[in-house]
C-alpha positions, -999 to 999 in steps of 0.1 A, spaced: -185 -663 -614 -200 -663 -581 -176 -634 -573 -188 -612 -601 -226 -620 -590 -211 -603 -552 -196 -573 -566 -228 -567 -593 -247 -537 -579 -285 -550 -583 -275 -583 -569 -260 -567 -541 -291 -547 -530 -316 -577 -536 -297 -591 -515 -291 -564 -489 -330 -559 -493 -343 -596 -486 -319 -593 -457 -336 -567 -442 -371 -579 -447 -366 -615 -436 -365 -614 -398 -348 -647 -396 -319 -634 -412 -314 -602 -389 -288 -610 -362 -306 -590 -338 -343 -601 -344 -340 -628 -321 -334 -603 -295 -361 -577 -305 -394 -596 -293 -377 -609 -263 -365 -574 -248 -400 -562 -257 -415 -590 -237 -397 -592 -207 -402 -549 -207 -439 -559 -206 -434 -580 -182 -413 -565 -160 -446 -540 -153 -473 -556 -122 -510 -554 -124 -507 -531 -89 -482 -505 -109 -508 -505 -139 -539 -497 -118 -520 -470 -98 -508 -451 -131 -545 -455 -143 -561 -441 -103 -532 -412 -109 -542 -399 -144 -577 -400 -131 -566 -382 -105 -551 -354 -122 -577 -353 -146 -607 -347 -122 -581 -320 -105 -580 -303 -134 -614 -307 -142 -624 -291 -105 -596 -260 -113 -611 -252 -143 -649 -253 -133 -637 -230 -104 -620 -206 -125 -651 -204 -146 -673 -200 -119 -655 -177 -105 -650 -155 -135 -691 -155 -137 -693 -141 -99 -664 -113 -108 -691 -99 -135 -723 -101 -117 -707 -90 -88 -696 -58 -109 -664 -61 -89 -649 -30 -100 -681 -11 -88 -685 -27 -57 -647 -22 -45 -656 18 -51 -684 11 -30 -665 -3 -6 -638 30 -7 -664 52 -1 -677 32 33 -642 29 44 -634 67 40 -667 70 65 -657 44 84 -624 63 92 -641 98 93 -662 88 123 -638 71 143 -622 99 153 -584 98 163 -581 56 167 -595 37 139 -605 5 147 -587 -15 120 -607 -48 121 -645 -35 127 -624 -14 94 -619 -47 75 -652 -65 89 -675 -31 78 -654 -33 45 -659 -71 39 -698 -69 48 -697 -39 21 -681 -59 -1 -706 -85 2 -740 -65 2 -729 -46 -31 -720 -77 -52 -756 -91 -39 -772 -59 -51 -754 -57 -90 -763 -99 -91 -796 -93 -84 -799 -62 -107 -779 -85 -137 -808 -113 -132 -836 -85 -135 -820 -70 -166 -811 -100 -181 -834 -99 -213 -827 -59 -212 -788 -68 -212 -786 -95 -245 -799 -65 -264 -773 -42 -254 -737 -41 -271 -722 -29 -242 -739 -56 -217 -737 -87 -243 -712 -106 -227 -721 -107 -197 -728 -145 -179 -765 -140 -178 -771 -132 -216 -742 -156 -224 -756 -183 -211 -725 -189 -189 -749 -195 -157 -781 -202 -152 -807 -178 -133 -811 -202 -103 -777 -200 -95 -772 -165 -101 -799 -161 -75 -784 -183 -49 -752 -167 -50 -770 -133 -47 -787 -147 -19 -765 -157 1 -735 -135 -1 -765 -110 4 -775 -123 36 -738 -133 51 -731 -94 45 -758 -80 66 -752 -107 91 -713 -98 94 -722 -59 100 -750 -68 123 -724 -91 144 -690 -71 141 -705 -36 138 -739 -25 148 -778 -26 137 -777 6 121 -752 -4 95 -762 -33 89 -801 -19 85 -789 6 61 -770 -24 38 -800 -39 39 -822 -12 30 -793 2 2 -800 -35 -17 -835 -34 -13 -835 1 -27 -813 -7 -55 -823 -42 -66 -863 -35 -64 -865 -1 -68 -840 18 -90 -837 -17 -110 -872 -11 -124 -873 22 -126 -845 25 -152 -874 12 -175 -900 31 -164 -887 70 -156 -861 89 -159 -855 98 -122 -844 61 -120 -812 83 -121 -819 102 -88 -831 69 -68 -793 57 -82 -776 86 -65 -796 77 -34 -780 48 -35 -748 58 -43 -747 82 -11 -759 54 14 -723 35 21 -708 65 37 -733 68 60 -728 32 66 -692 33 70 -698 63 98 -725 47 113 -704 12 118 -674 34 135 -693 57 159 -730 39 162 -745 70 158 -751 100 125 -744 136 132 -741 165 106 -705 161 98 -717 125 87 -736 142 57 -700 156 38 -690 127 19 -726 114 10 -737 149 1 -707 150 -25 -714 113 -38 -750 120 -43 -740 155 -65 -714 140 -82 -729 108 -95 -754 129 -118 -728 147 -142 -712 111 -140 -743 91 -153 -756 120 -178 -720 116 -194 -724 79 -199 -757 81 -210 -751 106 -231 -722 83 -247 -743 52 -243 -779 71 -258 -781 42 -284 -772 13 -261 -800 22 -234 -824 31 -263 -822 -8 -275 -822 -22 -241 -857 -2 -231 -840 22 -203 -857 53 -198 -827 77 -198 -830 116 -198 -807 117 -227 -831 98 -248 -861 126 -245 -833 153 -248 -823 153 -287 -798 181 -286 -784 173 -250 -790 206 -238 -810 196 -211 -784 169 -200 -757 192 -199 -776 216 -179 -785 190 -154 -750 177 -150 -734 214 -150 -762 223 -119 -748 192 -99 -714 204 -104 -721 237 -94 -736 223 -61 -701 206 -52 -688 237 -43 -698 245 -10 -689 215 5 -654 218 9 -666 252 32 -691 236 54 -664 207 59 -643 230 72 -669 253 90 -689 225 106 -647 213 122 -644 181 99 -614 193 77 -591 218 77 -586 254 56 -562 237 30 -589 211 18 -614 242 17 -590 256 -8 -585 223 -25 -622 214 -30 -631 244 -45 -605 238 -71 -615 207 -75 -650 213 -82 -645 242 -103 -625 221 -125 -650 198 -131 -673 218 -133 -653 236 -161 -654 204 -183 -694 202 -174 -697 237 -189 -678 230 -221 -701 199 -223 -730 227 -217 -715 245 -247 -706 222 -268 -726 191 -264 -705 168 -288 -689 131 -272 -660 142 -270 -674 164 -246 -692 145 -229 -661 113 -227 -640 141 -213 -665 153 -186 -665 117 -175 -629 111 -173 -631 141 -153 -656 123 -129 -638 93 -123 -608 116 -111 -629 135 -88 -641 110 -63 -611 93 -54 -595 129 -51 -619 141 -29 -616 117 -6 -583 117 -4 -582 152 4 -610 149 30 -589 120 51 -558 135 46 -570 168 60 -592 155 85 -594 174 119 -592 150 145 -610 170 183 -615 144 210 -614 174 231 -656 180 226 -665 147 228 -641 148 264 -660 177 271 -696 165 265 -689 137 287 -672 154 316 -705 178 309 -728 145 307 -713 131 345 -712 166 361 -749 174 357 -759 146 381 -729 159 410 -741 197 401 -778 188 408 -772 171 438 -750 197 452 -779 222 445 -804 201 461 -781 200 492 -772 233 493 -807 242 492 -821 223 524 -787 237 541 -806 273 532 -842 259 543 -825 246 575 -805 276 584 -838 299 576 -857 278 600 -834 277 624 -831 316 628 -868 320 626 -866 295 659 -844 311 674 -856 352 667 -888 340 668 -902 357 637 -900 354 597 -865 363 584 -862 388 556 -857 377 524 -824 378 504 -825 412 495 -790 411 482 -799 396 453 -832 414 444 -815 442 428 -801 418 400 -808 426 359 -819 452 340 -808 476 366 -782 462 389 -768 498 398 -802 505 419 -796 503 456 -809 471 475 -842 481 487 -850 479 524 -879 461 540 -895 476 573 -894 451 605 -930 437 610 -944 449 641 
């Protein structure tokens, strides 16, 4: 009986069931509770609050990482890091112009970091006066102003002082005068051509200015001084940035029309004025590579190169003139940004390096003092000999007749002077 109640299926898994259910009846429930205790047990109080100082720790870590990473991010934009590391190229490449045959390679990084510094100041300070101007802009949306990703204070603090420790750092490791024209470069760009992108549309000229002002820095901070040759490389900034910025805005007409710039494209409907404006500057490129190799700063090969150069671009700037479309206008400034870095290029790579005049002016500089003084010499030796004959003969001595005869007419004979009586 009882052995076909063990073989019948549904007693067999009521019974395998209340076997699992019931605790009691588990040979290894015993066990269960007591392994789980003594595991909790075998952990201290010590062990506990280090695991708990660790994961705080960590957390604040990662908390500190991230904040920096964001921060960070938000001074990349306003610092328009892209734009200010161009800025910095261009006072480098005048920075090795003017050094002449040994560049100083850390007044090269110092003049470069100070650069560095002064531009990102100058875009921060134009991102918190634009801000309002910027939210209404597609283009400029997303930047951390508008976004709300910083607040003005802080924008303004970081302007401030990176704006500052630049000048200082090119007053300290180069001279005054670069560090006087960083400062004046900010000033003109932050309060001055800032503004005046909403007022008039020579805001654009100002921003050339501007554009043409870290060469001369760069040149100024290797050789402490500004000579025609200095003018080259800001000469072609300031000429090229125009066919640059009438492309953009030209691309850009509706952007700057809802943010309230006052951009020459906007007043010229048909873009014929635009494109005449940026094929002119073009057009004026083409000299330069001439007078750098007439005024001794390049050689003959980047006279050849230059011209080529411009005329290229200027090509593009007269199919823009003829055709004023935006595909036009996108390939004039493609064009643009290959120009620049091109030129420059060229212009250090043919650089003529002459120590020679500068050996010169200074052997000339030190001689003048030995000359005079060997004249002045020379000349009481004359008064003392004449005085001593007059002694001696015991009446005035004729005059140096040998040299009366000199030009126009040096083939006359020397005249002769009858002996006073």
């Amino acid at each position: 009986m009882w052995r076909k109640a063990l073989l019948s299926p549904s007693r067999h898994r009521c019974h395998l069931q209340l076997f699992r259910s019931t605790p009691s009846l588990h040979p290894f429930a015993s066990a269960r509770p007591v392994l789980a205790r003594r595991h909790s047990w075998s952990a201290s109080p010590s062990e506990s609050v280090s695991a708990d100082a660790t994961g705080d720790l960590s957390s604040r870590v990662a908390d500190v990482v991230h904040l920096g990473r964001h921060y960070g991010r938000c001074y990349w934009e306003l610092s328009k890091a892209r734009l200010s590391m161009l800025v910095v190229a261009t006072s480098g490449t005048g920075f090795v112009l003017g050094s002449g045959s040994a560049v100083n390679f850390g007044g090269l990084c110092w003049t470069c970091g100070g650069t560095m510094m002064v531009a990102a100041a100058a875009n921060s300070l134009n991102q918190v006066f634009e801000i309002n101007n910027d939210a209404k802009m597609k283009r400029t949306q997303g930047r951390p102003l508008p976004a709300g990703r910083i607040s003005v204070p802080h924008a303004v603090a970081w302007a401030s002082s990176v704006g500052i420790a630049g000048t200082a750092i090119l007053a300290c490791k180069a001279n005054a005068l670069a560090a006087g024209l960083a400062a004046s470069n900010l000033i003109l760009y932050a309060f001055v051509y800032t503004p005046l992108k909403q007022i008039h549309p020579v805001n654009t000229w100002v921003g050339a200015i501007v554009g043409a002002i870290p060469p001369l820095l760069g040149w100024a901070a290797a050789s402490d001084e500004m000579c025609l040759n200095a003018t080259i490389l800001p000469a072609a900034l300031y000429f090229w940035q125009i066919p640059h910025f009438m492309a953009l805005a030209y691309l850009c007409r509706d952007d700057y029309a809802a943010g309230g710039f006052k951009m020459l494209s906007l007043r010229d409907a048909s873009g014929q004025r635009t494109s005449l404006v940026a094929l002119r500057n073009c057009l004026y490129l083409v000299p330069l590579g001439y007078l750098a190799y007439d005024w001794g700063l390049a050689s003959g090969w980047f006279c050849l190169e230059s011209s080529l150069l411009t005329l290229a671009i200027s090509a593009t700037a007269f199919s823009f003139y003829r055709n004023r479309t935006k595909q036009k206008a996108r390939k004039m400034f493609h064009a643009s940004l290959l120009y620049l870095p091109v030129f420059m290029s060229g212009l250090l790579f043919h650089r003529i390096i002459d120590d020679n005049s500068l050996t010169q002016d200074c052997s000339l500089e030190v001689s003048k003092p030995l000359l005079a003084h060997a004249d002045k010499d020379e000349e009481a030796a004359m008064h003392e000999g004449a005085d001593a004959r007059q002694t001696a003969v015991g009446r005035r001595p004729r005059p140096p007749v040998a040299y009366a005869s000199y030009a126009p007419f040096p083939f006359l004979p020397v005249p002769s002077y009858a002996s006073p009586t």
